[in-house]
C-alpha atoms as an extended CHARMM CRD file, in Angstrom:
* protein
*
       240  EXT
         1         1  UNK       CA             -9.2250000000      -19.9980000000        4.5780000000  PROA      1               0.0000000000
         2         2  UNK       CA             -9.1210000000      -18.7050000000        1.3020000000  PROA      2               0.0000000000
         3         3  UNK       CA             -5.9520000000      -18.7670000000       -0.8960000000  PROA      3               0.0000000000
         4         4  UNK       CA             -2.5180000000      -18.3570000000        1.4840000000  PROA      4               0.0000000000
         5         5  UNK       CA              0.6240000000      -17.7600000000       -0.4840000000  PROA      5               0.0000000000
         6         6  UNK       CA              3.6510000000      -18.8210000000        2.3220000000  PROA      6               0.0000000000
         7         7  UNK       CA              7.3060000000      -17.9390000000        1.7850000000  PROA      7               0.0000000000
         8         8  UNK       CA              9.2850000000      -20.5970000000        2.6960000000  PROA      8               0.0000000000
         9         9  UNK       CA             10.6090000000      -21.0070000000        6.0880000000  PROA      9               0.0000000000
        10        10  UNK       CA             12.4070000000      -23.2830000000        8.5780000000  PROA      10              0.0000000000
        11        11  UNK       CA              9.5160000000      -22.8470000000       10.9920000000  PROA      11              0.0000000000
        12        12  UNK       CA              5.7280000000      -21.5140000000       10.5580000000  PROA      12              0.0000000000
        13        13  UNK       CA              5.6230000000      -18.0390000000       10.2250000000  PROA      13              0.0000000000
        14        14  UNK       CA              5.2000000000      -15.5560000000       12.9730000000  PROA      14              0.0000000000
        15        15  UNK       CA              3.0900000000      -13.1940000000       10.7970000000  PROA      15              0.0000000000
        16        16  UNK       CA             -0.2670000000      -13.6100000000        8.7620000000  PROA      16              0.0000000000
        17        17  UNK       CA             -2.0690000000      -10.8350000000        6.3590000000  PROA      17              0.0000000000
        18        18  UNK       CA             -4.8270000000      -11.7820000000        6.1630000000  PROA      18              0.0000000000
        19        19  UNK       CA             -7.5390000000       -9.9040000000        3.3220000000  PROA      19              0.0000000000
        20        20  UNK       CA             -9.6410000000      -10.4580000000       -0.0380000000  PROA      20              0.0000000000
        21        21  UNK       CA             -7.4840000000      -11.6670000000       -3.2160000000  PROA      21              0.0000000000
        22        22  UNK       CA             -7.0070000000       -8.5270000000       -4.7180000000  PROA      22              0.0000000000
        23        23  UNK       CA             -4.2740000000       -5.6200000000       -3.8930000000  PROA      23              0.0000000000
        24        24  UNK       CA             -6.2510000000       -2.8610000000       -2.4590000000  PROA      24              0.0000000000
        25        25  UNK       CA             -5.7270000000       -1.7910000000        1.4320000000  PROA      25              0.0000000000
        26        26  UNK       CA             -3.5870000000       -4.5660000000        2.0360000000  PROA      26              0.0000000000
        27        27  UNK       CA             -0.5330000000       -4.3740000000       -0.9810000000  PROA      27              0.0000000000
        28        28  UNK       CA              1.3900000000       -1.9010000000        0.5640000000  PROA      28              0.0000000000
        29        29  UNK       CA              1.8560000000       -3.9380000000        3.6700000000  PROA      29              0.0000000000
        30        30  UNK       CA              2.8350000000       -7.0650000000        1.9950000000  PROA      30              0.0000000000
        31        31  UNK       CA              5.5460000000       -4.4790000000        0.0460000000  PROA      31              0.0000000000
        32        32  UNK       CA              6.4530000000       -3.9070000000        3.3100000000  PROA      32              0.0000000000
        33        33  UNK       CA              6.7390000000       -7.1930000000        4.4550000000  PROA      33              0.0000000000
        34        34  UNK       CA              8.7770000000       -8.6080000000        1.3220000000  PROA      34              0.0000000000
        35        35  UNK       CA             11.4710000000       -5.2750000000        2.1460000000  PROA      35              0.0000000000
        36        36  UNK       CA             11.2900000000       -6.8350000000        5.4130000000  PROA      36              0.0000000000
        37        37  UNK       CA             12.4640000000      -10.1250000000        4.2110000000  PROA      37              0.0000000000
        38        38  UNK       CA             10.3510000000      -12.0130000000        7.0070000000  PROA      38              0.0000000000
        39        39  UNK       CA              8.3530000000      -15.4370000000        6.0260000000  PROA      39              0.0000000000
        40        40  UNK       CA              4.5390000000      -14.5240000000        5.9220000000  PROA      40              0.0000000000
        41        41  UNK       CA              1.6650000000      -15.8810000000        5.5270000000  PROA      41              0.0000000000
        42        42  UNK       CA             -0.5400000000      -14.1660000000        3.0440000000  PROA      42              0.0000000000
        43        43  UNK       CA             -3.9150000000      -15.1090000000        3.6770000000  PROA      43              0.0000000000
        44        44  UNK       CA             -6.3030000000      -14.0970000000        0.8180000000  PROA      44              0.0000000000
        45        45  UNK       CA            -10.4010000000      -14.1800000000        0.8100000000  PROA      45              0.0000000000
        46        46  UNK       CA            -11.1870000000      -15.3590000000       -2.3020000000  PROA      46              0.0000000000
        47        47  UNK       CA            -14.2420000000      -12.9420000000       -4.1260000000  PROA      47              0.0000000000
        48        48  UNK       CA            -16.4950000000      -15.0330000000       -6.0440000000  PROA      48              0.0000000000
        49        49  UNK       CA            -16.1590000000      -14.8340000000       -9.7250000000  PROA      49              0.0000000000
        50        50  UNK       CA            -18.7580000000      -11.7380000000      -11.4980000000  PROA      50              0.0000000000
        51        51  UNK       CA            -19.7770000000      -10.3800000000       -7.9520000000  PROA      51              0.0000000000
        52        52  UNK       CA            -18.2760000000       -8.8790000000       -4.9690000000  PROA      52              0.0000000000
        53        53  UNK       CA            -19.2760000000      -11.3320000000       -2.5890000000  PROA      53              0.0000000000
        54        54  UNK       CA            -16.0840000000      -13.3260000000       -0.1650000000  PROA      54              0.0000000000
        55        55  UNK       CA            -18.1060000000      -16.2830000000        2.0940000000  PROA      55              0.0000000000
        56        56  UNK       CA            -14.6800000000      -17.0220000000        3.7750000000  PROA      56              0.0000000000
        57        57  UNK       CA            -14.3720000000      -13.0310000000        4.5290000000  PROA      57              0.0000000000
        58        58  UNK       CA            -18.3950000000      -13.2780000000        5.8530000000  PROA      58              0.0000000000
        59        59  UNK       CA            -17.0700000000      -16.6580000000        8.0950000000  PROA      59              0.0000000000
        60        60  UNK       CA            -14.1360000000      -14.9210000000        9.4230000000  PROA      60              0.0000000000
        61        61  UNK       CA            -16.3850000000      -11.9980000000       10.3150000000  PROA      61              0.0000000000
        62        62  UNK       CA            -19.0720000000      -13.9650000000       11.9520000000  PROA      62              0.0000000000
        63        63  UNK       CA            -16.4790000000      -15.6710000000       13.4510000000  PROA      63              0.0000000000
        64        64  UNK       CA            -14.5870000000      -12.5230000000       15.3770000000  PROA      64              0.0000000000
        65        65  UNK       CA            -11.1780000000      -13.0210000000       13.5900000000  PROA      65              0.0000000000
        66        66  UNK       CA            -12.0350000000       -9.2630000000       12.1690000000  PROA      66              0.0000000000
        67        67  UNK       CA            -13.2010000000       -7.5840000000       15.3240000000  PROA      67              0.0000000000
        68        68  UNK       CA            -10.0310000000       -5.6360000000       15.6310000000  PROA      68              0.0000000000
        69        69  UNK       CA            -10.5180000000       -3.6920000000       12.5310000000  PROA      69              0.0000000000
        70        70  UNK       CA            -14.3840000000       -3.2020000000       12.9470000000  PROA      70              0.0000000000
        71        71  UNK       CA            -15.3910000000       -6.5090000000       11.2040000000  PROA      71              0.0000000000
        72        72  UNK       CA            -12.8790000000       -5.3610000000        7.9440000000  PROA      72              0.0000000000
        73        73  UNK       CA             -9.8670000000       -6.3590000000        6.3760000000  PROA      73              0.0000000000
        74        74  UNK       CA             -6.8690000000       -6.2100000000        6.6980000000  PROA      74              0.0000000000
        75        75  UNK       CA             -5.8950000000       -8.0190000000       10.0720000000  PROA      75              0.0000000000
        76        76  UNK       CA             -2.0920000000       -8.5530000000       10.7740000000  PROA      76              0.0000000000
        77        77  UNK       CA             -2.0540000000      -11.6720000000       13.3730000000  PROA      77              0.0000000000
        78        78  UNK       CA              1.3600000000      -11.6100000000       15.0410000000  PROA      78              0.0000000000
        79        79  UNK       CA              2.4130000000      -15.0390000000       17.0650000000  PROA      79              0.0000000000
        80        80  UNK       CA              5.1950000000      -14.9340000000       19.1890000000  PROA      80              0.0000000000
        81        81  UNK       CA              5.3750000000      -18.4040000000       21.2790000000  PROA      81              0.0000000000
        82        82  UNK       CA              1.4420000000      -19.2550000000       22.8000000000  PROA      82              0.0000000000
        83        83  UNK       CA              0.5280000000      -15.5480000000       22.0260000000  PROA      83              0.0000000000
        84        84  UNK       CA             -1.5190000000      -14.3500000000       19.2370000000  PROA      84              0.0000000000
        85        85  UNK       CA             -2.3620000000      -10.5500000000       18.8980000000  PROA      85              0.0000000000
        86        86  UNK       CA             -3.9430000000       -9.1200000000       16.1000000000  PROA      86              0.0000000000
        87        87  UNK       CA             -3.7000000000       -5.6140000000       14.5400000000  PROA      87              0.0000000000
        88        88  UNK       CA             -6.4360000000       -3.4630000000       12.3810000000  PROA      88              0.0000000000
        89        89  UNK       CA             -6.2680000000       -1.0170000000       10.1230000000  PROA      89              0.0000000000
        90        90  UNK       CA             -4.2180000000       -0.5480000000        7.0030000000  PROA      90              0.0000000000
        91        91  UNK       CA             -1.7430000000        2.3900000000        8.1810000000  PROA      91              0.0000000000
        92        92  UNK       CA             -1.2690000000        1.0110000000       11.6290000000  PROA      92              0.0000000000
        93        93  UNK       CA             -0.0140000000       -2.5540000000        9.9140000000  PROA      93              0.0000000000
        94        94  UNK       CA              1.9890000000       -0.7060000000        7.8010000000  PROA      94              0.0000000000
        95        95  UNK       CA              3.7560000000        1.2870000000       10.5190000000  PROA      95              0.0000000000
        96        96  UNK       CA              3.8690000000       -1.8700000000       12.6160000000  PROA      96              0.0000000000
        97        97  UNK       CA              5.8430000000       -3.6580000000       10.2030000000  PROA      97              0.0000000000
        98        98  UNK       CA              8.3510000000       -0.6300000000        9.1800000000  PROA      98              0.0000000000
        99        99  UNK       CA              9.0850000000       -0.3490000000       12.8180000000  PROA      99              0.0000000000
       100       100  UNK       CA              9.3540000000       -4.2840000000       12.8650000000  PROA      100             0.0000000000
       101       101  UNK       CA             12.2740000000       -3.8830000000       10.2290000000  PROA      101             0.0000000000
       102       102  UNK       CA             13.5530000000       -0.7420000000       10.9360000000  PROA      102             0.0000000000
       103       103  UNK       CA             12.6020000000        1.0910000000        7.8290000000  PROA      103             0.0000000000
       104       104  UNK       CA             10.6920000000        3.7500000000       10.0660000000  PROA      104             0.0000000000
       105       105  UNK       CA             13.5370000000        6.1010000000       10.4400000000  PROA      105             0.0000000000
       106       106  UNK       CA             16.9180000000        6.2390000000       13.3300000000  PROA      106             0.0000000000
       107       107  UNK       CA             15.6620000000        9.1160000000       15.4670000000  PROA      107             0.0000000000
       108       108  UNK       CA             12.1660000000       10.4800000000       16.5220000000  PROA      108             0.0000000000
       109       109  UNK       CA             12.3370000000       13.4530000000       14.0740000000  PROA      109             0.0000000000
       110       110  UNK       CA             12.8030000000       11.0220000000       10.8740000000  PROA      110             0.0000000000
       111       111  UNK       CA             10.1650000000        8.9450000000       12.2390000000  PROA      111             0.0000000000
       112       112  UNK       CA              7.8060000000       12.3860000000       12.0130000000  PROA      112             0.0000000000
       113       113  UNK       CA              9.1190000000       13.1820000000        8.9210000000  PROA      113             0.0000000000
       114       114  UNK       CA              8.7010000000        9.7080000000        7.2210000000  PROA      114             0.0000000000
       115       115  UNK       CA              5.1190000000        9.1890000000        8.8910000000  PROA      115             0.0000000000
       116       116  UNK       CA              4.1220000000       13.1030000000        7.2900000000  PROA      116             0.0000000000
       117       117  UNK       CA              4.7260000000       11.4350000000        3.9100000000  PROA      117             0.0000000000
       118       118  UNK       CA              3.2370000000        8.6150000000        4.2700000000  PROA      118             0.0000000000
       119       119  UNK       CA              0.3130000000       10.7350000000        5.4040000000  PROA      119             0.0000000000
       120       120  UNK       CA              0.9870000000       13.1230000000        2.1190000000  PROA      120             0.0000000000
       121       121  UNK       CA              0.3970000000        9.6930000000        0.4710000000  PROA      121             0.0000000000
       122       122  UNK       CA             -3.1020000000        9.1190000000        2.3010000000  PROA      122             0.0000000000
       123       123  UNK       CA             -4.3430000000       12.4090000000        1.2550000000  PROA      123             0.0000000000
       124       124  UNK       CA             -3.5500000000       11.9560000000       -2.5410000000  PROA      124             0.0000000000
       125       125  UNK       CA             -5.9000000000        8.6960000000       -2.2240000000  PROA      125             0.0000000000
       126       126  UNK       CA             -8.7170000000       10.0800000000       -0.2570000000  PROA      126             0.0000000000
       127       127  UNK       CA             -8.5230000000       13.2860000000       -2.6900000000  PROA      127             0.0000000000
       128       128  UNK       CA             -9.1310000000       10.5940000000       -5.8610000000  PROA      128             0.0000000000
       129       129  UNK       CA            -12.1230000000        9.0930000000       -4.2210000000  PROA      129             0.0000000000
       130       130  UNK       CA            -13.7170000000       12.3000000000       -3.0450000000  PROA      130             0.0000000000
       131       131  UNK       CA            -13.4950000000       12.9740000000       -6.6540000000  PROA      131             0.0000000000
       132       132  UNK       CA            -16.2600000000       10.5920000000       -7.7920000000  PROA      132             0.0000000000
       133       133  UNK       CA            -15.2590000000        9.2650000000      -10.6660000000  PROA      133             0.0000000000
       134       134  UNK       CA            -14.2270000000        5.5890000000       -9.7440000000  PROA      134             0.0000000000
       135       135  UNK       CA            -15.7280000000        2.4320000000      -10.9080000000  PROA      135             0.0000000000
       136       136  UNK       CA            -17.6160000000        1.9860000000       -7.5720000000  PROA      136             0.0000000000
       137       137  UNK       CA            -19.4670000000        5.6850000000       -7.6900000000  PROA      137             0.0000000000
       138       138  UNK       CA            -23.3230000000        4.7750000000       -8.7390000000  PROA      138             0.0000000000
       139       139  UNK       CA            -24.6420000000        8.3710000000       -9.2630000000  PROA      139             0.0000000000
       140       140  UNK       CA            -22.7700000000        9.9680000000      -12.2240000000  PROA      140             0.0000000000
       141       141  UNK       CA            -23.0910000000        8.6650000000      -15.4040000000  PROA      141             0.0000000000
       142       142  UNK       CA            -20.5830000000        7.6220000000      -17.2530000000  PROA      142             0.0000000000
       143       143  UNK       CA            -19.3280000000       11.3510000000      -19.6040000000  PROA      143             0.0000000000
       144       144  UNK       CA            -19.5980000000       12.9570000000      -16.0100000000  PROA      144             0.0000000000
       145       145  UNK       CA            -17.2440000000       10.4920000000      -14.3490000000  PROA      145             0.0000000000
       146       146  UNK       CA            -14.6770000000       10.7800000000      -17.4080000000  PROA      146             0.0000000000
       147       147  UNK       CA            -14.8260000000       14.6350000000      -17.3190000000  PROA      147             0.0000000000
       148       148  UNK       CA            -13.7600000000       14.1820000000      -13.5930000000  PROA      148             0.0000000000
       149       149  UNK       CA            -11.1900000000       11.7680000000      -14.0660000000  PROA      149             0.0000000000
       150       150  UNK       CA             -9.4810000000       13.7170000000      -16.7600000000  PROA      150             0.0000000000
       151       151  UNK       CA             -9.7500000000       16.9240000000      -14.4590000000  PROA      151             0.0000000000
       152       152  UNK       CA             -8.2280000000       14.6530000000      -11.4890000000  PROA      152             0.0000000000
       153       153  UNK       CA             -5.2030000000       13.3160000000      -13.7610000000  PROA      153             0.0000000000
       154       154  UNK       CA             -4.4900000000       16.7730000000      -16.1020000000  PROA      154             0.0000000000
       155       155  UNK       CA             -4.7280000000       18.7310000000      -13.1310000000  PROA      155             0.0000000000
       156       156  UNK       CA             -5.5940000000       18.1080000000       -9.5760000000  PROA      156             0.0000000000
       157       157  UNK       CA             -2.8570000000       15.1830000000       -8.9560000000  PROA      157             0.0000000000
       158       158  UNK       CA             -0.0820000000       16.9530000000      -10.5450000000  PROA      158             0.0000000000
       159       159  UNK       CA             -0.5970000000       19.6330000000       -8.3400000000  PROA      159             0.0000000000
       160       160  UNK       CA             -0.5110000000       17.6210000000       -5.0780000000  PROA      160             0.0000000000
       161       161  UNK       CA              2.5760000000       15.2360000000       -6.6450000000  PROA      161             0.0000000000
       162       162  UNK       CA              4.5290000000       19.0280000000       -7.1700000000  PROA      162             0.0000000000
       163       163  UNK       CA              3.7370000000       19.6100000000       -3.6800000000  PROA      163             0.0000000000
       164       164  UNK       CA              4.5810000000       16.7370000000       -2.2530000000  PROA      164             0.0000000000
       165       165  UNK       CA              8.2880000000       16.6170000000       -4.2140000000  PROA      165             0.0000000000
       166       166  UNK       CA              8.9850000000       19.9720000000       -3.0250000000  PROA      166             0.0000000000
       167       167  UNK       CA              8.5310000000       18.1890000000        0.3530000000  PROA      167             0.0000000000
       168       168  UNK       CA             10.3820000000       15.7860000000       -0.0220000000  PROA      168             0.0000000000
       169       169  UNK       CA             13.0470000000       17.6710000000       -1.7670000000  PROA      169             0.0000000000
       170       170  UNK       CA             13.4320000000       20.0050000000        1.6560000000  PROA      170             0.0000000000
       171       171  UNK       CA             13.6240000000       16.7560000000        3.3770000000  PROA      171             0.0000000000
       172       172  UNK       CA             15.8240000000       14.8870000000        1.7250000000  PROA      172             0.0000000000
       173       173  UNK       CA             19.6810000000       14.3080000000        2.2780000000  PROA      173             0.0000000000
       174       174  UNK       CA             20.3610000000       11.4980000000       -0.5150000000  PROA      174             0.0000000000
       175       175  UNK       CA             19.1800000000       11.0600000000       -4.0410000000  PROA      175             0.0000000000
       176       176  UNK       CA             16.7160000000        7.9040000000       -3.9540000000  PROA      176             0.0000000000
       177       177  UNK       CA             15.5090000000        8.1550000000       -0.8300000000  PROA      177             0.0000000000
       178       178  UNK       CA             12.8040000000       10.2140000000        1.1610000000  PROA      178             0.0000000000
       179       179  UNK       CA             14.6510000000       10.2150000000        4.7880000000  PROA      179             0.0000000000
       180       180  UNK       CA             17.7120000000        9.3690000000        5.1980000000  PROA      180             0.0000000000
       181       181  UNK       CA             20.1080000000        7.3300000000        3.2030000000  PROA      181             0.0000000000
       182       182  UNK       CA             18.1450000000        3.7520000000        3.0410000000  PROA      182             0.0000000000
       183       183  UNK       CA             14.8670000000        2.8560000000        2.3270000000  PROA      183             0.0000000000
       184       184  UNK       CA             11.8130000000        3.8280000000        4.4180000000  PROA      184             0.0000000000
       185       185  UNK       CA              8.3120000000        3.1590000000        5.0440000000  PROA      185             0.0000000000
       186       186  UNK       CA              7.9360000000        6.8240000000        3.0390000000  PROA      186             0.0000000000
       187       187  UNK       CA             10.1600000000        5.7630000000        0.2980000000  PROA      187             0.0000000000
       188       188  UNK       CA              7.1670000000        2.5650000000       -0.5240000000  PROA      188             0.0000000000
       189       189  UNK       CA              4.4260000000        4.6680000000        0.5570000000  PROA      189             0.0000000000
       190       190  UNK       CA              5.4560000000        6.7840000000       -2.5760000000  PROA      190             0.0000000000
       191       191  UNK       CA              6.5030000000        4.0680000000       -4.8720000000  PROA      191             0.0000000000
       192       192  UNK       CA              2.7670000000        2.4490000000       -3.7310000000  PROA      192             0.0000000000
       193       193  UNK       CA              0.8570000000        5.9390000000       -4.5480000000  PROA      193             0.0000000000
       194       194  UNK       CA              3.0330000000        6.4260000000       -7.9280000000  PROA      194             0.0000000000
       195       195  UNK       CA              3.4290000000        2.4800000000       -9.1610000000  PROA      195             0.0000000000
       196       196  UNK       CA              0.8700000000       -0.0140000000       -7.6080000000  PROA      196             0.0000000000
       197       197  UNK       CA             -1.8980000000        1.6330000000       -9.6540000000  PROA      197             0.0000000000
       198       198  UNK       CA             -4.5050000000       -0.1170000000      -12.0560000000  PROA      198             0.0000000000
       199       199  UNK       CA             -2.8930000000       -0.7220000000      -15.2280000000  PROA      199             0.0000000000
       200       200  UNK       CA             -5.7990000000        1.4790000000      -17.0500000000  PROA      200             0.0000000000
       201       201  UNK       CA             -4.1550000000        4.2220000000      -14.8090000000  PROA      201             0.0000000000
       202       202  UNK       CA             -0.6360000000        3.6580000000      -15.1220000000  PROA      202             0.0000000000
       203       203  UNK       CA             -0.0710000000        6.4010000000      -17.8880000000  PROA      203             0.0000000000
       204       204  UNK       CA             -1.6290000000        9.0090000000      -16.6120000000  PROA      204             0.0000000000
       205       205  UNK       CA             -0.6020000000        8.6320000000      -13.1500000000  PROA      205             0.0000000000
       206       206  UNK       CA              3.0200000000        8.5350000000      -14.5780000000  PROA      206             0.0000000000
       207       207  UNK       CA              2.5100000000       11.5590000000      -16.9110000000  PROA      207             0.0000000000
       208       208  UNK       CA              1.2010000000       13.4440000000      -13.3460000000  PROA      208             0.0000000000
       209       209  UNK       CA              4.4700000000       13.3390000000      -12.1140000000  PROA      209             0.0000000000
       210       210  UNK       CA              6.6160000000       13.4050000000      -14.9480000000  PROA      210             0.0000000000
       211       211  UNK       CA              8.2210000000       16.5520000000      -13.5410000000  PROA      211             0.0000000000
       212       212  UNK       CA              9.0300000000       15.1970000000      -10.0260000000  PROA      212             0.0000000000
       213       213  UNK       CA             12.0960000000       14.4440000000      -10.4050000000  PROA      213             0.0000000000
       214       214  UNK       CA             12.8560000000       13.8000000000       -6.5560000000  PROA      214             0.0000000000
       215       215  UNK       CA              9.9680000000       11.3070000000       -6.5260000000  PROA      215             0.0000000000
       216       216  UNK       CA             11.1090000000        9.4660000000      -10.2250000000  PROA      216             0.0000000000
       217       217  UNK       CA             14.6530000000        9.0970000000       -8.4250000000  PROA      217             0.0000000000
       218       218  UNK       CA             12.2860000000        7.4360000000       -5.0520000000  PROA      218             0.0000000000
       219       219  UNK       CA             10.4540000000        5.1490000000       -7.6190000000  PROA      219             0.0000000000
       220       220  UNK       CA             12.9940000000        3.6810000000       -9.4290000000  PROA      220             0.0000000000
       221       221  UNK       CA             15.4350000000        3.2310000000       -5.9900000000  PROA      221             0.0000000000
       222       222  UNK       CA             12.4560000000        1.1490000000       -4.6330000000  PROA      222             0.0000000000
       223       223  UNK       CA             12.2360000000       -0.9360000000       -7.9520000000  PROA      223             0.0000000000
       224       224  UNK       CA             15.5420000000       -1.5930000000       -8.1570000000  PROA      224             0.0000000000
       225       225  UNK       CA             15.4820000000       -3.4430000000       -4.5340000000  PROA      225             0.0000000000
       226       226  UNK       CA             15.8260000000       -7.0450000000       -5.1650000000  PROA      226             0.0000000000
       227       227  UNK       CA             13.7140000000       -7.9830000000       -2.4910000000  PROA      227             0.0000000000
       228       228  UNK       CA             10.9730000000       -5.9630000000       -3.8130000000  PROA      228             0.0000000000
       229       229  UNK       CA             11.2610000000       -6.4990000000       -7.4100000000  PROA      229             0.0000000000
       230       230  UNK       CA             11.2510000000      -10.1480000000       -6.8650000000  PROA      230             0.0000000000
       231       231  UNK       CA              7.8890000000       -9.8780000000       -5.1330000000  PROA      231             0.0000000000
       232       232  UNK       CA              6.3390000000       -7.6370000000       -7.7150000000  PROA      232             0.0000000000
       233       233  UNK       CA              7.4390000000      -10.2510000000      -10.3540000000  PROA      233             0.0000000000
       234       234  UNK       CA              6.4130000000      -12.9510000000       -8.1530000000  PROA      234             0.0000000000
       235       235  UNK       CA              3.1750000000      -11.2880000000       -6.9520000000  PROA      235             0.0000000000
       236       236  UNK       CA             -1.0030000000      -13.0410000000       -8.0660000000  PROA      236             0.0000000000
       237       237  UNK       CA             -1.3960000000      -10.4910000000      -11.2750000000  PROA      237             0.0000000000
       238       238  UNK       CA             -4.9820000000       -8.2500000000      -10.0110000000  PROA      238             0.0000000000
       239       239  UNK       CA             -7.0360000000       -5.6610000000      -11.3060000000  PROA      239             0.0000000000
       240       240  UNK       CA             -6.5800000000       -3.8130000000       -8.1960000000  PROA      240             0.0000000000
């Protein structure tokens, strides 16, 4: 099924990621997961050249293997012995997995406070689509959809960013991190919103929070993890 990158392990992996060969819904999981440091199967639909269309995404569909996330990717399947359970929906896998390796805070109040930045993180993205002015948006033209985005970068996203570091800043207790003193789901939800960007964004989303300093710090802790950084070096190079 598709292309399936495995890190090497004694035994077959317990968990599988499966969703289209690309970065999208799915990347900030498999961050997740390489943090983690737990062999995975990464399970990608390939998308035919020119065109959006994914037959082995349409077979798994037909075939139920989606039904857990409404007949969309991503699916996390989780095996443990004869069992198989699968999980839907992007921010579910993700706070799965940071509870699987303990990056989802020590007490019920960081848990809160990691999840309402991660959630900070959600809005940022659903604000940039509402905008209308991605590739994927059919009924502006092209001048109308580059007035928006410049509006979106020069204005609208370094006012959220500013917000969301002066969150962070009233939560935070060490310089790197958003909770705590080690790295959380929040701390790669940020690096995620800030970093794992299409490289025709990467400037302007960089220049939108040049005066964050709380979130810089975030960023560069989480690049300078060496599980991490070796799968972002390692990682299939995608337009998004």
């Amino acid at each position: 099924m598709g292309m399936a990158l495995a890190f090497a392990a004694s035994s077959a992996p317990k968990l599988e990621l499966r969703y289209f060969d690309i970065r999208g819904a799915a990347e900030t999981a498999r961050i997740i997961l390489a943090a983690g440091g737990e062999p995975f199967l990464d399970t990608r639909f390939a998308i035919k050249p020119g065109s959006f269309e994914a037959p082995e995404f349409q077979a798994a569909k037909e075939a139920g293997v989606l039904k857990m996330n409404l007949n969309r990717a991503p699916v996390l399947l989780v095996k443990d012995d004869d069992n198989e359970t699968v999980i839907g929906q992007s921010r579910a896998i993700e706070r799965f997995l940071a509870k699987r390796f303990g990056i989802m805070g020590g007490n019920p109040i960081e848990e809160a406070q990691i999840d309402c930045i991660a959630e900070h993180c959600r809005d940022v993205k659903d604000s940039a689509m509402r905008k209308g002015f991605s590739r994927f948006v059919k009924d502006k033209s092209d001048e109308e959809k580059a007035a928006l985005r410049k509006e979106w970068f020069e204005t609208d996203m370094p006012s959220l960013l500013d917000r969301i570091n002066a969150c962070v800043l009233e939560i935070s207790t060490c310089e790197g991190y958003a909770v705590g003193s080690t790295l959380s789901y929040a701390d790669i939800a940020l690096f995620a919103l800030l970093c794992d960007v299409p490289e025709t964004d990467a400037e302007d989303t960089k220049k939108a929070y040049e005066t964050c300093d709380v979130l810089k710090a975030i960023v560069e802790q989480v690049k300078s993890n060496e599980k991490i950084g070796k799968y972002l070096t390692n990682r299939p190079v995608k337009m998004f």
